[in-house]
C-alpha positions in Angstrom: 23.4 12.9 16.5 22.5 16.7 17.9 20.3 18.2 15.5 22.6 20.6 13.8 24.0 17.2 12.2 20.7 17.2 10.1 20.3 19.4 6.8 16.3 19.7 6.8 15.5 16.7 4.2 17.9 14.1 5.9 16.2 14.6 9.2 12.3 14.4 7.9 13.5 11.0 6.1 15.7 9.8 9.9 12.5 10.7 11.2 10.8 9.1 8.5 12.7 5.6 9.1 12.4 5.7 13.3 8.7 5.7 12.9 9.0 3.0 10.4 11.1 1.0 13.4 8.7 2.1 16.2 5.8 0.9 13.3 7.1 -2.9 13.0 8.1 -3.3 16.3 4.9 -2.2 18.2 2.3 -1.1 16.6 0.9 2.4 15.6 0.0 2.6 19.2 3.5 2.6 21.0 4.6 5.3 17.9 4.4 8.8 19.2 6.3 11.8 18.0 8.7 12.7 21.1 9.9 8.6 20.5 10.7 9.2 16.7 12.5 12.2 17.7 14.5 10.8 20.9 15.9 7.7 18.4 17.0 10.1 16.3 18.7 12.5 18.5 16.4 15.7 18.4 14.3 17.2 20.4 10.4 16.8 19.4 10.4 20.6 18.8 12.9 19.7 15.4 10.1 16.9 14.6 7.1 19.1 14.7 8.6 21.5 11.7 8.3 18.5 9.3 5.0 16.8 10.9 2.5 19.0 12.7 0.7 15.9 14.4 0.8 12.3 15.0 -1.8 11.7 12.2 0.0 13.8 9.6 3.4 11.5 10.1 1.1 8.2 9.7 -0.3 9.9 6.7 2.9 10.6 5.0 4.6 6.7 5.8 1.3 5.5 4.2 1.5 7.6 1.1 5.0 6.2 1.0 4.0 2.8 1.2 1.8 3.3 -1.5 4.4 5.0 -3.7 6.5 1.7 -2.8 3.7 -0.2 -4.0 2.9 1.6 -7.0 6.4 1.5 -8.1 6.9 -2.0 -8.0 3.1 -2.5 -9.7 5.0 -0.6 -13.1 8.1 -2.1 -12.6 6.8 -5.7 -13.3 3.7 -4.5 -15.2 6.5 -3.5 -17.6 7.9 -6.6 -18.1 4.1 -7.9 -18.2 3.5 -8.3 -22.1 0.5 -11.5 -21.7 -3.1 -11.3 -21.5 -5.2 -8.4 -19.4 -6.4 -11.1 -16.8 -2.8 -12.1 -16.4 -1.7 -8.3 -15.8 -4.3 -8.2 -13.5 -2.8 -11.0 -11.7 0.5 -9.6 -11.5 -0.9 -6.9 -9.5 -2.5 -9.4 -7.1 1.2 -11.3 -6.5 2.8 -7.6 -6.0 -0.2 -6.5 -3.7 0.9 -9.8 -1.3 3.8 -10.0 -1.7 4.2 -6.1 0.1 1.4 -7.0 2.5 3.6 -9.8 3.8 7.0 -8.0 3.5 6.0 -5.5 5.3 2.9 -6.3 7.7 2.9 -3.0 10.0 3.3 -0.2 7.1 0.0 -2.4 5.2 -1.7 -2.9 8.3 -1.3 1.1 8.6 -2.1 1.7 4.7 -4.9 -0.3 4.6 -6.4 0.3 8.3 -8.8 3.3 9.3 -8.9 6.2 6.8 -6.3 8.8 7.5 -7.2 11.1 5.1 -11.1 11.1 5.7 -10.9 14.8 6.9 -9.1 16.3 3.5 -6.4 17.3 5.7 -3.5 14.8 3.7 -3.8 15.6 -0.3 -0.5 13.4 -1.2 -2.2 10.2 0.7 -5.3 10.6 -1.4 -2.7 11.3 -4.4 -1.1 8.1 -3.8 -4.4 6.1 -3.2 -6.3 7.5 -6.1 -3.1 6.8 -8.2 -3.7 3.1 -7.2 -7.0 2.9 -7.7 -6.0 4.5 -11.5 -3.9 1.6 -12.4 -6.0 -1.2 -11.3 -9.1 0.4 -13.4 -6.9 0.7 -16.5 -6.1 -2.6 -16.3 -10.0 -3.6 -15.6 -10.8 -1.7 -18.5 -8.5 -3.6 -20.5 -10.0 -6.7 -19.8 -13.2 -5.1 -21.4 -12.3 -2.7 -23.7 -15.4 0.1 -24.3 -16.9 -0.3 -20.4 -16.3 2.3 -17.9 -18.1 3.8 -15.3 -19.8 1.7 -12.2 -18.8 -1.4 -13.7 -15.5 -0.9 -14.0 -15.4 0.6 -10.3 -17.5 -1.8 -9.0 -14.8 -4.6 -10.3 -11.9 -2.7 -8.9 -13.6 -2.6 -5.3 -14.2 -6.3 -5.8 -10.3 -8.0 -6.7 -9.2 -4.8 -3.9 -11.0 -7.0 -1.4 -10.4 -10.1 -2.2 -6.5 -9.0 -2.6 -7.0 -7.5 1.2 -8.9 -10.5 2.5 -6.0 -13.1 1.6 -3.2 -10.5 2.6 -5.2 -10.1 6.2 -5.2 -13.7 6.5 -1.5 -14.5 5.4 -0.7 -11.7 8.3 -2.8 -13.4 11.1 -1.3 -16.4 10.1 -4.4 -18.1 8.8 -3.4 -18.9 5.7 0.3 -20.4 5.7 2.2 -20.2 2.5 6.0 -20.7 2.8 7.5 -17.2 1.0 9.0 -18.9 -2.0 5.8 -20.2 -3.0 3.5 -16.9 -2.0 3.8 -15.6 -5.7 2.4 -19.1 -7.0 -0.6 -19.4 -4.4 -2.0 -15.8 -4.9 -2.6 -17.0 -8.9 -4.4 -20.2 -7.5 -6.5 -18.1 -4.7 -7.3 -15.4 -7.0 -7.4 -16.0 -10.8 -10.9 -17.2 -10.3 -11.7 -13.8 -8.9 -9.9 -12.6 -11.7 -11.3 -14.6 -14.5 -14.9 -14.1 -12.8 -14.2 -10.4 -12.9 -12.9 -10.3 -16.6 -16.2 -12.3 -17.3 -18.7 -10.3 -15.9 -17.3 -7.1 -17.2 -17.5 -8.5 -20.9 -20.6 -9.1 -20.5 -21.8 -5.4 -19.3 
């Protein structure tokens, strides 16, 4: 399609999903700006009035990953209504469950800090929104601690959620997909309960 098929949203989100494409099927390496632009028919001029650089389109399909993320945390967080550590769990089974779905967008969410420069507010949004939800649910583990605790927890079940996920991606850890949701609880409700433990006992 020429360009003047595009009304201005429609082409940031084509441009949006050819990235995506180049994303899973090469690596952040092979994606560059003029090959988003030539799958979807433009010239790399039309690209750069929605993404100045290649870092600000990585930035913005990570802080879309994370808003994918986030939503499906809620949506089954919702329908949560057990015990904190078993909230905390269902966080865990989402957090793989995306990781695996979708290796190349995690890979790029979870890689090298895009936003260490300031430069991408709605990436740090998105992350910060994440880190949000898995304190609150920490902190309901253990109602009346905050602070370093709570944080400290939060950096602890993040890494041990990204540990499994990077090994389910190498292929490392084998799990056939209809039983991923059942393995995360046995590789991680120990981290959990451990967690929920220690944090009582601040």
């Amino acid at each position: 399609p020429r360009r003047s098929a595009y009304h201005h949203g429609d082409l940031r989100e084509a441009l949006l999903d050819a990235a995506g494409a180049i994303l899973r099927e090469a690596g952040p390496e092979a994606l560059t700006l003029r090959e988003a632009a030539r799958r979807v028919g433009v010239t790399h001029r039309a690209l750069y009035r929605h993404f100045r650089s290649k870092e600000e389109l990585l930035a913005v399909m990570a802080a879309k990953g994370y808003a994918e993320l986030l939503a499906q945390a809620r949506a089954e967080l919702a329908a949560e209504a057990r015990r904190p550590e078993d909230r905390l769990l269902t966080i865990a089974r989402v957090y793989l469950r995306y990781a695996v779905a979708d290796p190349a967008r995690y890979a790029l969410m979870s890689g090298a800090r895009l936003n260490a420069d300031g430069r991408f507010p709605e990436l740090e949004a998105q992350v910060l929104e994440g880190i949000n939800l898995l304190n609150a649910e920490l902190e309901a583990t253990a109602p009346g601690v905050t602070g370093t605790a709570i944080r400290d927890a939060g950096l602890t079940l993040w890494a041990a959620m990204h540990g499994v996920a990077d090994q389910l991606n190498q292929g490392r850890i084998r799990v056939k997909p209809e039983r991923l949701d059942g393995y995360s609880r046995v590789l991680l409700a120990p981290v959990v309960r451990g967690l929920a433990e220690t944090l009582r006992g601040a």
